[in-house]
C-alpha positions as CSV (number, residue, x, y, z in Angstrom):
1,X,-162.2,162.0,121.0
2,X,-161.5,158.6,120.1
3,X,-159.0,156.2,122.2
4,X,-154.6,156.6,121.4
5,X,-153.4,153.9,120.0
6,X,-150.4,151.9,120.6
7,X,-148.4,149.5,118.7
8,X,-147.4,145.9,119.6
9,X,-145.2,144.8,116.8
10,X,-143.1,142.7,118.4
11,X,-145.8,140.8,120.0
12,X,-148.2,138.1,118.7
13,X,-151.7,139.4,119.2
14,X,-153.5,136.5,117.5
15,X,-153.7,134.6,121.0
16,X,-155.5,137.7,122.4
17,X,-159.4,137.5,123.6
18,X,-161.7,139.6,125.2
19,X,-160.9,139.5,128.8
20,X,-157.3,139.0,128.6
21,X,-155.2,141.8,129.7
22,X,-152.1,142.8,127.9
23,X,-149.3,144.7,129.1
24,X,-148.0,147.4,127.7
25,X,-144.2,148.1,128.3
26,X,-141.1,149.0,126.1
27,X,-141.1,152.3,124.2
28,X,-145.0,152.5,123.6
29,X,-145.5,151.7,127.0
30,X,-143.4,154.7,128.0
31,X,-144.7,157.1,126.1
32,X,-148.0,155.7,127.3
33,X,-147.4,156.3,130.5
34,X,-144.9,158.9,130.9
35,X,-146.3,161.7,127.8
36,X,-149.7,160.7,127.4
37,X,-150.1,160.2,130.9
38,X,-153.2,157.8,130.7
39,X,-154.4,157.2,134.2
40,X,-157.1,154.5,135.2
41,X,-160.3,153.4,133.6
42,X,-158.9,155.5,130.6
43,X,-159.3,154.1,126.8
44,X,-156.7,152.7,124.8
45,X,-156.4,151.2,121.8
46,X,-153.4,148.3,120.8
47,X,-152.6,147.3,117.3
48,X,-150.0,145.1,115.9
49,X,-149.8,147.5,112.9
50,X,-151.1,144.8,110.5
51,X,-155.1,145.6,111.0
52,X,-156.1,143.7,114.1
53,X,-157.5,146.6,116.9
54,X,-157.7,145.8,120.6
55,X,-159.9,147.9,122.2
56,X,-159.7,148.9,125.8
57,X,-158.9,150.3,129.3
58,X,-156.1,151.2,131.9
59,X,-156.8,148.7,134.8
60,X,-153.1,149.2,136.5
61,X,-150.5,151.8,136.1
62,X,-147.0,149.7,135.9
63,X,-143.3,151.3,136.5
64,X,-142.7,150.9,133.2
65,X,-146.1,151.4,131.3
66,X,-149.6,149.9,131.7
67,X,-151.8,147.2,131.8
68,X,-154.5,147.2,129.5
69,X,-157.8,144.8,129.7
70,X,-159.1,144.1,126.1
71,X,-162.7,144.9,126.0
72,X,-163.3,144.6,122.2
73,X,-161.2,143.4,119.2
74,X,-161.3,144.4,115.5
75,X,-159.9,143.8,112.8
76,X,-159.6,146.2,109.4
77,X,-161.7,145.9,106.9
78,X,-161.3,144.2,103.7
79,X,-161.2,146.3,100.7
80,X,-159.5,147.8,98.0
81,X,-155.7,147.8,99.1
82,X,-153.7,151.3,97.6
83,X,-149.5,151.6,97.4
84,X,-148.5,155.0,96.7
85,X,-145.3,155.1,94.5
86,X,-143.7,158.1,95.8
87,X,-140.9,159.7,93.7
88,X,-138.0,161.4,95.7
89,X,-138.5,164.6,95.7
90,X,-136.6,168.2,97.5
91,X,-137.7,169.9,100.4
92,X,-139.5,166.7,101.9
93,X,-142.4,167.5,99.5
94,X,-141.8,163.2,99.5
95,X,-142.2,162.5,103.2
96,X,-145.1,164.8,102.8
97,X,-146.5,162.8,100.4
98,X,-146.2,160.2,102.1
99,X,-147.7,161.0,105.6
100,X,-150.8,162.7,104.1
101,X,-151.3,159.3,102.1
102,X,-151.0,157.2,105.4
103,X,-153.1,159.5,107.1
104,X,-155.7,157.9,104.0
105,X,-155.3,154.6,105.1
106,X,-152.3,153.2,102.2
107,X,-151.4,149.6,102.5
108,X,-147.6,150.3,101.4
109,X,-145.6,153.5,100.5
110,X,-142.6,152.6,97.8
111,X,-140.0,155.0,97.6
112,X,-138.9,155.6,93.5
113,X,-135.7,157.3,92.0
114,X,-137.4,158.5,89.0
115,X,-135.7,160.0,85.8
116,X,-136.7,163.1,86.7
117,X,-135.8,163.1,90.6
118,X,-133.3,165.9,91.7
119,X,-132.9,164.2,95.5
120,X,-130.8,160.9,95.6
121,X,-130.4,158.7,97.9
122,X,-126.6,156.9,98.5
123,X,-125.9,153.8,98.8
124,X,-124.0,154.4,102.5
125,X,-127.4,156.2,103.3
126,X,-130.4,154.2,102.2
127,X,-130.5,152.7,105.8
128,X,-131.3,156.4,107.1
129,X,-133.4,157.5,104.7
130,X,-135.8,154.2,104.8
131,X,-135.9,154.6,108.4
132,X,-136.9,158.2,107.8
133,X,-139.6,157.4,105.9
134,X,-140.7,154.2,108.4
135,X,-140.6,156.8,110.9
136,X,-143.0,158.7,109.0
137,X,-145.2,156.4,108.3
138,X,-145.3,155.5,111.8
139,X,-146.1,158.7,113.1
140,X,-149.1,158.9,110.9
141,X,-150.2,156.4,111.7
142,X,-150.4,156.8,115.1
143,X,-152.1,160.7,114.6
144,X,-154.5,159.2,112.4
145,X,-155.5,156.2,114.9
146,X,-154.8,153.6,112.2
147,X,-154.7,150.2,113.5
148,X,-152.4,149.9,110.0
149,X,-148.7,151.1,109.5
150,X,-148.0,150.9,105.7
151,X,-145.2,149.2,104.7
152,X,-141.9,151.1,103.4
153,X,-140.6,148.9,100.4
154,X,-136.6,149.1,99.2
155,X,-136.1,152.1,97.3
156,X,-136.9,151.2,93.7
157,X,-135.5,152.1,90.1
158,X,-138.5,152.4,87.0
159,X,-136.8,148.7,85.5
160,X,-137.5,147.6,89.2
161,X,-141.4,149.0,88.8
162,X,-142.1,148.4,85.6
163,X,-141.3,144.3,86.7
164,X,-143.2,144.4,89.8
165,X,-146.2,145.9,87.7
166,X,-146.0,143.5,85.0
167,X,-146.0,141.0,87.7
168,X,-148.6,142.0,90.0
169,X,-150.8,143.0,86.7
170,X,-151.0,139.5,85.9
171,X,-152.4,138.5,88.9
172,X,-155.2,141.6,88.9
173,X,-153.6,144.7,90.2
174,X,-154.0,148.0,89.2
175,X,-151.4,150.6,88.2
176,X,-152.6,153.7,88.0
177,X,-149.7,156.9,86.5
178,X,-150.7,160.4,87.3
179,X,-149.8,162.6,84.6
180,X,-151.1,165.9,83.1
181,X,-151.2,165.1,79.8
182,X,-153.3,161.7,80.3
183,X,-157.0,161.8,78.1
184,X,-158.4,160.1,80.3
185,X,-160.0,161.4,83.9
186,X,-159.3,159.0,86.9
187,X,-162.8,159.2,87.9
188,X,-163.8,158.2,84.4
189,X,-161.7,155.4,84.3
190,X,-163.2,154.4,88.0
191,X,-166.6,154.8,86.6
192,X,-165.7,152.3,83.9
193,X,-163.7,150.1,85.4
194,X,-165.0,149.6,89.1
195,X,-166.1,146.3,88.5
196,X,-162.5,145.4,87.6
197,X,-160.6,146.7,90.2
198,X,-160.3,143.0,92.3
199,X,-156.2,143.5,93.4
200,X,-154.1,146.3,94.6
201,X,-153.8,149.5,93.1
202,X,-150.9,151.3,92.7
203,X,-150.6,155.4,92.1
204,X,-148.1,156.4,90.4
205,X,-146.7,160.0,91.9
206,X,-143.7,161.9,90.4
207,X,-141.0,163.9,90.9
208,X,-140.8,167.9,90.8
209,X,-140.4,167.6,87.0
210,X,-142.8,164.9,86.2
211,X,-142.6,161.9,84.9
212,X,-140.5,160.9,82.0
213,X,-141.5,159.8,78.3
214,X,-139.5,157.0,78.8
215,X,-140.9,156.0,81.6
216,X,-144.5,156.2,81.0
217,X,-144.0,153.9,77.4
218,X,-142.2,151.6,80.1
219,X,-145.1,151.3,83.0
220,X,-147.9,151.6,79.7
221,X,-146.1,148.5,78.1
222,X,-146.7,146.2,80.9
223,X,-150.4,147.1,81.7
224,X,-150.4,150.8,83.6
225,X,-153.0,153.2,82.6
226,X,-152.1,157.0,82.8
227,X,-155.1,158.8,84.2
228,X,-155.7,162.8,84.5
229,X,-156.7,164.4,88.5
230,X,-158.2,167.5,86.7
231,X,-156.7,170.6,85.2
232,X,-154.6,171.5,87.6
233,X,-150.7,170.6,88.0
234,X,-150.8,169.3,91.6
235,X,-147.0,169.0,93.7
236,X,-145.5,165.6,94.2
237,X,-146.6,166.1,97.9
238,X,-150.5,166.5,97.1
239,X,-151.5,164.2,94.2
240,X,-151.2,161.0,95.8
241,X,-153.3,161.9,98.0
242,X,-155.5,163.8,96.1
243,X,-156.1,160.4,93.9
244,X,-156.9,157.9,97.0
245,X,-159.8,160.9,98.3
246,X,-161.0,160.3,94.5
247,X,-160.6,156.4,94.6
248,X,-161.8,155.9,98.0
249,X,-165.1,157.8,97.2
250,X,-166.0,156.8,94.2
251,X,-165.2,153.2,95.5
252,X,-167.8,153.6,97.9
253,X,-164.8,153.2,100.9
254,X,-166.0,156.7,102.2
């Protein structure tokens, strides 16, 4: 079974090297020692959440957590970097989404109030529900030993996408909408395309009802591509993810 990880996020790791020992105290450090229970000589794993892996063992059990001697360090892997636009959705089909596509190794999660999105989210409570979803993110990280925690951007409007799209487009990214009615098959467009694919690639994931008219003529005007999973209507929960397993393969990442 491979090595827990931890997270350091409040600490600079960049100054690390083999050798060194680190301590491991705060929150992590007591769930560390106090619910794992890791005992001496046992393997860990620190991150700082951004990529960077240390890899290593329990030399001393502290009162508040452990001490940890860094035996090897890693850092992620470049590659193709994936943000899942997640619509809002009911039942936490949403936070679903979300944890299934951290679990596949996303880059950044952004949270959308589509046309078509039953759930809202108040102004007096978008604190709570980004934490909620930070949480999330978090949590699946650490299940999936990721040395990476995706970022949760601001909730955004479509105007708010379609000008981060036209923006990012221009500089080589990706935007990729999921929608049932597309022509054209995401692995077809892959197949033609790979070559192109040199930025960040965003999937497009909507609410319970779909996605909009409107809205697709708005993301198609500034550069997205609508693209068909197969023919099946998948939930808002499973197509994200169901797109990164076909981008991540036929991008030779798997």
């Amino acid at each position: 079974m491979s090595a827990p990880i931890f997270y350091l996020v409040e600490r600079e790791l960049d100054d690390v090297a083999v050798g060194d020992v680190v301590d491991v105290q705060g929150t992590e450090g007591h769930h560390a020692r106090n619910v794992k229970r890791l005992q001496l000589t046992e393997k860990i794993d620190l991150s700082d959440g951004e990529g960077k892996r240390l890899r290593g063992e329990v030399v001393e059990l502290l009162d508040d957590g452990l001490r940890v001697k860094v035996r090897q360090i890693q850092s992620a892997h470049a590659g193709t970097e994936f943000i899942v636009v997640q619509a809002l959705a009911k039942n936490d089909r949403d936070i679903l989404g979300i944890e299934t596509a951290t679990e596949l190794g996303v880059s950044g999660v952004i949270p959308w109030f589509a046309d078509r999105s039953i759930v809202r989210w108040k102004k007096e409570r978008l604190p709570k529900h980004h934490a909620k979803w930070k949480n999330t993110v978090v949590a699946a990280a650490k299940q999936s030993r990721s040395a990476l925690i995706p970022t949760v951007f601001d909730l955004h409007s479509s105007a708010d996408l379609a000008e981060v799209f036209e923006e990012d487009s221009a500089v080589g990214a990706t935007v990729l909408i999921l929608h049932e009615s597309a022509e054209q098959k995401l692995s077809e467009l892959l197949k033609a395309q790979k070559s192109e694919l040199t930025g960040p690639v965003y999937i497009v994931v909507g609410p319970e009802g779909g996605i909009s008219p409107r809205e697709v003529d708005l993301f198609t005007s500034v550069g997205a591509h609508t693209v068909l999973l197969g023919n099946e209507v998948l939930r808002s929960s499973t197509a994200g993810s169901s797109a990164l397993v076909v981008l991540k393969t036929l991008l030779g990442q798997w």
